[in-house]
PATOR-49071 format. One line per 2 residues: number of its first residue (from 1); for each residue x, y, z of C-alpha. Coordinates in steps of 0.25 Angstrom, whole numbers, plus 5000, padded with zeros to 4 digits. Example, Ala and Ser with C-alpha at 12.3 -4.5 7.8 and 13.67 -1.06 7.14 Angstrom:
! residues 2
1) 5049,4982,5031 ~ 5055,4996,5029
END
This chain:
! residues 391
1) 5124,5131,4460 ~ 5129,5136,4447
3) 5137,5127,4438 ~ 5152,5134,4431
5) 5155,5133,4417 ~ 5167,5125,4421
7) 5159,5113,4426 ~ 5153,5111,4414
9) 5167,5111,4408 ~ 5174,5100,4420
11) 5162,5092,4419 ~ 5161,5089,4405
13) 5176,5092,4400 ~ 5181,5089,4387
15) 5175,5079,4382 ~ 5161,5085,4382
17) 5170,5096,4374 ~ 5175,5084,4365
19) 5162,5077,4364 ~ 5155,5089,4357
21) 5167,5095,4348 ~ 5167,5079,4342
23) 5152,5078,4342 ~ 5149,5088,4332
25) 5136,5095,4336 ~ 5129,5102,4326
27) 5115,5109,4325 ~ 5107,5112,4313
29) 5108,5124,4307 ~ 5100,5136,4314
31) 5088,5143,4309 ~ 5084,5157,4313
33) 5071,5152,4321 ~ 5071,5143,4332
35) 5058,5134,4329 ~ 5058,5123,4340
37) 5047,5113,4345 ~ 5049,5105,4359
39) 5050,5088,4358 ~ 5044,5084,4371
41) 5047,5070,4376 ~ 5042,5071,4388
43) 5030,5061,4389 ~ 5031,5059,4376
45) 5025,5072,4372 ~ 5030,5073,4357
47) 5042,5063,4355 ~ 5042,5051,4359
49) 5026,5050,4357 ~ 5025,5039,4367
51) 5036,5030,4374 ~ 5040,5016,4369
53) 5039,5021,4354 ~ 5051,5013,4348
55) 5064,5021,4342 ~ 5060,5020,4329
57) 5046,5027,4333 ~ 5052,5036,4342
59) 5062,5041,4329 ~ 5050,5040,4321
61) 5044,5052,4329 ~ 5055,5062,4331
63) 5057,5060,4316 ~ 5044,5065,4316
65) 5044,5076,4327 ~ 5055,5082,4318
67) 5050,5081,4304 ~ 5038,5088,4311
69) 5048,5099,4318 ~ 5054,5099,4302
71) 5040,5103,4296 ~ 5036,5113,4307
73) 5051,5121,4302 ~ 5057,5119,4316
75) 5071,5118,4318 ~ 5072,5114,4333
77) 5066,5104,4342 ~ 5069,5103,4358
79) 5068,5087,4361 ~ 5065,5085,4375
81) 5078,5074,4379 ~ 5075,5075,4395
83) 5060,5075,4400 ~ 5064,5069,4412
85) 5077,5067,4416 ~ 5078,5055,4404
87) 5083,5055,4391 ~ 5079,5056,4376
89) 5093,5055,4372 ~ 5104,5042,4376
91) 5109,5050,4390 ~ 5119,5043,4396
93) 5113,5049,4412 ~ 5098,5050,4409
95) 5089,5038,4404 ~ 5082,5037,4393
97) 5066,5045,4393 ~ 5055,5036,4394
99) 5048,5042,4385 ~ 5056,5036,4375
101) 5052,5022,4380 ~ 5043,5021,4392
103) 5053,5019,4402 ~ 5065,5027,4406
105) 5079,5024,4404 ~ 5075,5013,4391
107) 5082,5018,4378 ~ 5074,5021,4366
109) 5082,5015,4357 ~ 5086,5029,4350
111) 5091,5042,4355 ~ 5081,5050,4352
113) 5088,5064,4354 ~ 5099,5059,4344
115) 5088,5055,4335 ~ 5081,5070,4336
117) 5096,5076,4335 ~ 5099,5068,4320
119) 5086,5069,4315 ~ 5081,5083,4322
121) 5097,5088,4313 ~ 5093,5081,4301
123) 5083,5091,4301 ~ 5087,5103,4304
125) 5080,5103,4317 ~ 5089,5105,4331
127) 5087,5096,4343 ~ 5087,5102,4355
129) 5088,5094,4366 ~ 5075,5097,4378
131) 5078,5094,4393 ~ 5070,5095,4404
133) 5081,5098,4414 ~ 5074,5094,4430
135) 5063,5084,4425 ~ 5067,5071,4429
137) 5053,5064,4429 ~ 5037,5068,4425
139) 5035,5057,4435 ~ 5043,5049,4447
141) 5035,5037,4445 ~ 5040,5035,4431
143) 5051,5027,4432 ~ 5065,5033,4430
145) 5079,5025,4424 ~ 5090,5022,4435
147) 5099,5034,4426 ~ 5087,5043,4429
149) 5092,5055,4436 ~ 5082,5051,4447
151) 5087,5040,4450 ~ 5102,5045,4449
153) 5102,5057,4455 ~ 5089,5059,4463
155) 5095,5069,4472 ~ 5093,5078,4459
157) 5078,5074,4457 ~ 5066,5078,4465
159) 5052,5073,4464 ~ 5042,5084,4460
161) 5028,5079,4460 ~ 5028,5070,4450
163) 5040,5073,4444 ~ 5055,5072,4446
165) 5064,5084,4444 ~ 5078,5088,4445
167) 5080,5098,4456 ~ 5084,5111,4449
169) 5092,5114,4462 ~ 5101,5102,4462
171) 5115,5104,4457 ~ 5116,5088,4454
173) 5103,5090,4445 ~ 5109,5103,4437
175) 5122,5096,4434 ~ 5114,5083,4428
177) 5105,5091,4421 ~ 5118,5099,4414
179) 5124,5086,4413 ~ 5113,5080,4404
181) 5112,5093,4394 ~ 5126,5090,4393
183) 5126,5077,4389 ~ 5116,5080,4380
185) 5122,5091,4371 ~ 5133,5082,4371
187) 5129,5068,4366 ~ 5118,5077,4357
189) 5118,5085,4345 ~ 5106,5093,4351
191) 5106,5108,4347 ~ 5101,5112,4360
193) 5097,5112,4375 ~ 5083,5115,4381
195) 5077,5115,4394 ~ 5062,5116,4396
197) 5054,5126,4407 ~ 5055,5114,4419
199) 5064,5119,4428 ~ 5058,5119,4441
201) 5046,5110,4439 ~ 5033,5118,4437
203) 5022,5120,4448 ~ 5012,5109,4445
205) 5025,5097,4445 ~ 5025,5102,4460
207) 5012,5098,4463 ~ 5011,5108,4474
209) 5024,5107,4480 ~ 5040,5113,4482
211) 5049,5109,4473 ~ 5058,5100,4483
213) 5073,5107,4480 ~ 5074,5110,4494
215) 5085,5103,4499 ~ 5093,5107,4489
217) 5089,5121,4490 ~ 5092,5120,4505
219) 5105,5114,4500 ~ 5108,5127,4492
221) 5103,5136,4503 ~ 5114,5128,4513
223) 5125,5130,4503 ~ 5124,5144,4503
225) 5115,5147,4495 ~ 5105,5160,4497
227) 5096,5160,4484 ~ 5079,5157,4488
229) 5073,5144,4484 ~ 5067,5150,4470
231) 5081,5158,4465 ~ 5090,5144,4468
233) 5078,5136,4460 ~ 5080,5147,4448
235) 5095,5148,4452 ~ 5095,5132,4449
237) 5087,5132,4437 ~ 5098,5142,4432
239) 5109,5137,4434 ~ 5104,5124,4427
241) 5101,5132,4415 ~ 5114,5141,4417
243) 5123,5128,4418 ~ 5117,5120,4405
245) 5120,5133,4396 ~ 5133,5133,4401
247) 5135,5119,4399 ~ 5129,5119,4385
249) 5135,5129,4379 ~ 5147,5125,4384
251) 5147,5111,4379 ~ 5141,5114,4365
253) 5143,5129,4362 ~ 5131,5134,4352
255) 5120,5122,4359 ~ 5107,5129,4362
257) 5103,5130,4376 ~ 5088,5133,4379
259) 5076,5132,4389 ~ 5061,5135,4387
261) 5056,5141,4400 ~ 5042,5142,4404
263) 5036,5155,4394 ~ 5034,5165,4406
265) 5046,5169,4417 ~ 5037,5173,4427
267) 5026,5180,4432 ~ 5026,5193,4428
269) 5037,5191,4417 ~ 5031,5193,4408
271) 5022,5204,4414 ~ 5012,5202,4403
273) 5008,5188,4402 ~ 5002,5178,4415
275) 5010,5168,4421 ~ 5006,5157,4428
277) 5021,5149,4431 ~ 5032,5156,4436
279) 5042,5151,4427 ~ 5053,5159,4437
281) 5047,5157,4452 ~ 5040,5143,4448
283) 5050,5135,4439 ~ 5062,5144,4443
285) 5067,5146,4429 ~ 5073,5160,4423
287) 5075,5159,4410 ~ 5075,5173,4410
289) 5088,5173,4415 ~ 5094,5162,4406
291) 5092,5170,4396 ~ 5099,5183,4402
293) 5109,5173,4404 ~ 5112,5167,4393
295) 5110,5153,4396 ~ 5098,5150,4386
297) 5101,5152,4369 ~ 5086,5153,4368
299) 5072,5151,4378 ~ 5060,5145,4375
301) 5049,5149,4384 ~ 5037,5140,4382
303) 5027,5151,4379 ~ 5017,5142,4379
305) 5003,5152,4377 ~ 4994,5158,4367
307) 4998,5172,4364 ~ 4987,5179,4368
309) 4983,5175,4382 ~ 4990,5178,4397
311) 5004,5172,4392 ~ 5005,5178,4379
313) 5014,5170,4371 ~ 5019,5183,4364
315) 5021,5192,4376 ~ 5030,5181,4381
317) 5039,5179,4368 ~ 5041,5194,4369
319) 5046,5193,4384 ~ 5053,5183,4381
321) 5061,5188,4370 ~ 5062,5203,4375
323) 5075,5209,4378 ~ 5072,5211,4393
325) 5070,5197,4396 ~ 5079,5192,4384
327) 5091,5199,4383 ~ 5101,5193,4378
329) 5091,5188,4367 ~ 5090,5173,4370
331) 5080,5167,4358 ~ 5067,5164,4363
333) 5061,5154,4358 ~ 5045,5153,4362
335) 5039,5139,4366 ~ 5027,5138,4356
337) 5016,5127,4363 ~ 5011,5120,4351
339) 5004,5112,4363 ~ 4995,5121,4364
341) 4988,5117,4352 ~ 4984,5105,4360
343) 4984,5109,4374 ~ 4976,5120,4372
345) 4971,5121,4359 ~ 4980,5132,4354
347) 4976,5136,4337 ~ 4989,5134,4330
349) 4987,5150,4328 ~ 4991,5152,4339
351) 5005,5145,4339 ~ 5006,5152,4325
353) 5006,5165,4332 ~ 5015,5162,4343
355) 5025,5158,4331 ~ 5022,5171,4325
357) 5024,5180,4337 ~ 5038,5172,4342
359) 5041,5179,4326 ~ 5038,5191,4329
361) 5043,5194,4341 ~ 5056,5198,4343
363) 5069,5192,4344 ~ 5080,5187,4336
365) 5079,5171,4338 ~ 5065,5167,4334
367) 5060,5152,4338 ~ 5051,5146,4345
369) 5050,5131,4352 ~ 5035,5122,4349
371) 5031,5116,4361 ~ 5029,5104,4356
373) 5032,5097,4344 ~ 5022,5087,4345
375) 5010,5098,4340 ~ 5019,5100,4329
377) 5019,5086,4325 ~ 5006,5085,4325
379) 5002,5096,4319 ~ 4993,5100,4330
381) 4983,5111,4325 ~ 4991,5111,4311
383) 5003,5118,4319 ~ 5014,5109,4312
385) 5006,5117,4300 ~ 5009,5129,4305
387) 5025,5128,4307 ~ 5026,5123,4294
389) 5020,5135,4289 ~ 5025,5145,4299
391) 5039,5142,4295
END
């Protein structure tokens, strides 16, 4: 199932080579703390902040989101261009978001990834450009464009509760989802590629029922192939991640290539905090062995608890980032849930500890990623405060 390096080479050629030689990519300057916060697009969770807002609104707003990224001291933001198998960029293969308008497929007007990229530079701020890899829609009654991958290729798409999802296990489905990175990081000055922790879809998405990949597991299984249903899931999810770090570091040497996992591996790793998902058994991701790979330049893992409590946020940075689960030393960068200030009435204390304990423990690339901006922007609890002084 594994992709070669080569294919990447015969399949894109020369003139991708060509295209970014002459485009002139360039990133601002790097600083010696990572300090991120995640631009959710996704039912318009924090940019745009409803559909149907006109371009001049919409420019408006990330001028905003990124003056308020400017007065919190950070210097990277991960805008989420792919929520559901749509666009927040002009893509020539995927149609534009409906969060951008109302409906699928109808243009805003703008670009607003170009837009981040120009203004988000001016800044000294790096764009890095968010993907959700497999989700192709939060709802198959919501109306999707003719270029929708569901509507184009729906051999790739299977139907998941509610949802639509790209099936991990379908070799057509890894070589589109490569294929739209690529043509991304190509048209794009973005200083980076992340992934977020939906790989296989979570338990409650399944509404009590099997993921249907059977036939093309049975499909795997008739070719030859002798791995169990869970290693091929895992062994498909790898391969995905193995494939677009080859291909990205490939066609733009130095681009950053990064995924934010779920916060805890697995049950019983680490031993001494509770876990409820099984990132490894439920979601078949092993970012584990990204990182002993080298296919990942940093992690984020959403550590998304208090400190003191069952999933300590302090016992898990220091798994993290220790030398038996990290060795090659791959930056880990902890997700920080600013949401919590709202969802569950978090004192900004306590994200003023997490910032001091992701200080002072070890490792030699500190950072951190805010989930999500838009507590930043408004200041929720006087956090925004709280950067601006912090830093």
């Amino acid at each position: 199932m594994k992709f070669k390096k080569t294919f990447f080479l015969s399949l894109y050629g020369a003139w991708s080579i060509l295209l970014i030689q002459e485009s002139g990519f360039s990133k601002p300057a790097s600083q010696n703390e990572f300090r991120g916060a995640w631009v959710p697009t996704i039912v318009n969770l924090s940019f745009p902040s409803r559909m149907g807002l006109s371009a001049q609104q919409q420019k408006k707003e990330i001028i905003a989101l990124l003056e308020t990224a400017r007065a919190a001291r950070l210097n990277a933001l991960f805008f989420q261009v792919r929520p559901e198998a749509d666009a927040f960029y002009n893509s020539p293969s995927e149609p534009w978001s409906r969060y951008l308008t109302g409906k699928q497929g109808l243009s805003p007007g703008f670009d607003p990834l170009q837009f981040f990229i120009e203004e988000g530079h001016r800044r000294g701020i790096a764009i890095h450009a968010w993907l959700n890899p497999y989700r192709a829609s939060i709802n198959s009654s919501h109306p999707c464009a003719l270029n929708h991958v569901s509507h184009k290729a729906p051999q790739m798409v299977c139907k998941v509760g509610k949802m639509l999802w790209l099936n991990p296990g379908n070799i057509q489905a890894q070589h589109y989802i490569v294929s739209v990175i690529h043509e991304i990081i190509t048209h794009y000055q973005v200083d980076g590629v992340h992934l977020d922790d939906y790989f296989y879809p979570y338990p409650e998405f399944l509404e009590g029922r099997k993921f249907p990949d059977a036939a093309s597991y049975n499909a795997y299984r008739a070719s030859g192939g002798t791995l169990g249903l869970e290693d091929w899931r895992r062994a498909s999810v790898n391969s995905l991640v193995k494939n677009i770090s080859i291909m990205v570091h490939q066609t733009r040497p130095g681009l950053l290539f990064g995924i934010s996992p779920f916060g805890i591996y697995t049950k019983g790793q680490p031993s001494d905090v509770t876990a409820g998902l099984d990132q490894f058994h439920q979601l078949y991701a092993d970012p584990l062995l990204w990182m002993r790979e080298g296919w990942v330049d940093y992690m984020a893992p959403q550590l998304y608890w208090r400190d003191a409590g069952p999933q300590s946020f302090r016992l898990l940075l220091r798994w993290w980032r220790s030398p038996q689960v990290n060795p090659r030393n791959i930056p880990i960068y902890p997700g920080i849930a600013l949401e919590n200030l709202t969802e569950h009435h978090w004192p900004v204390q306590e994200i003023a500890q997490q910032l001091k304990i992701e200080k002072a423990v070890p490792t030699n690339h500190h950072g951190f990623i805010l989930w999500n901006i838009k507590q930043l922007k408004d200041n929720t609890r006087g956090v925004l405060s709280l950067f601006r002084k912090s830093h």
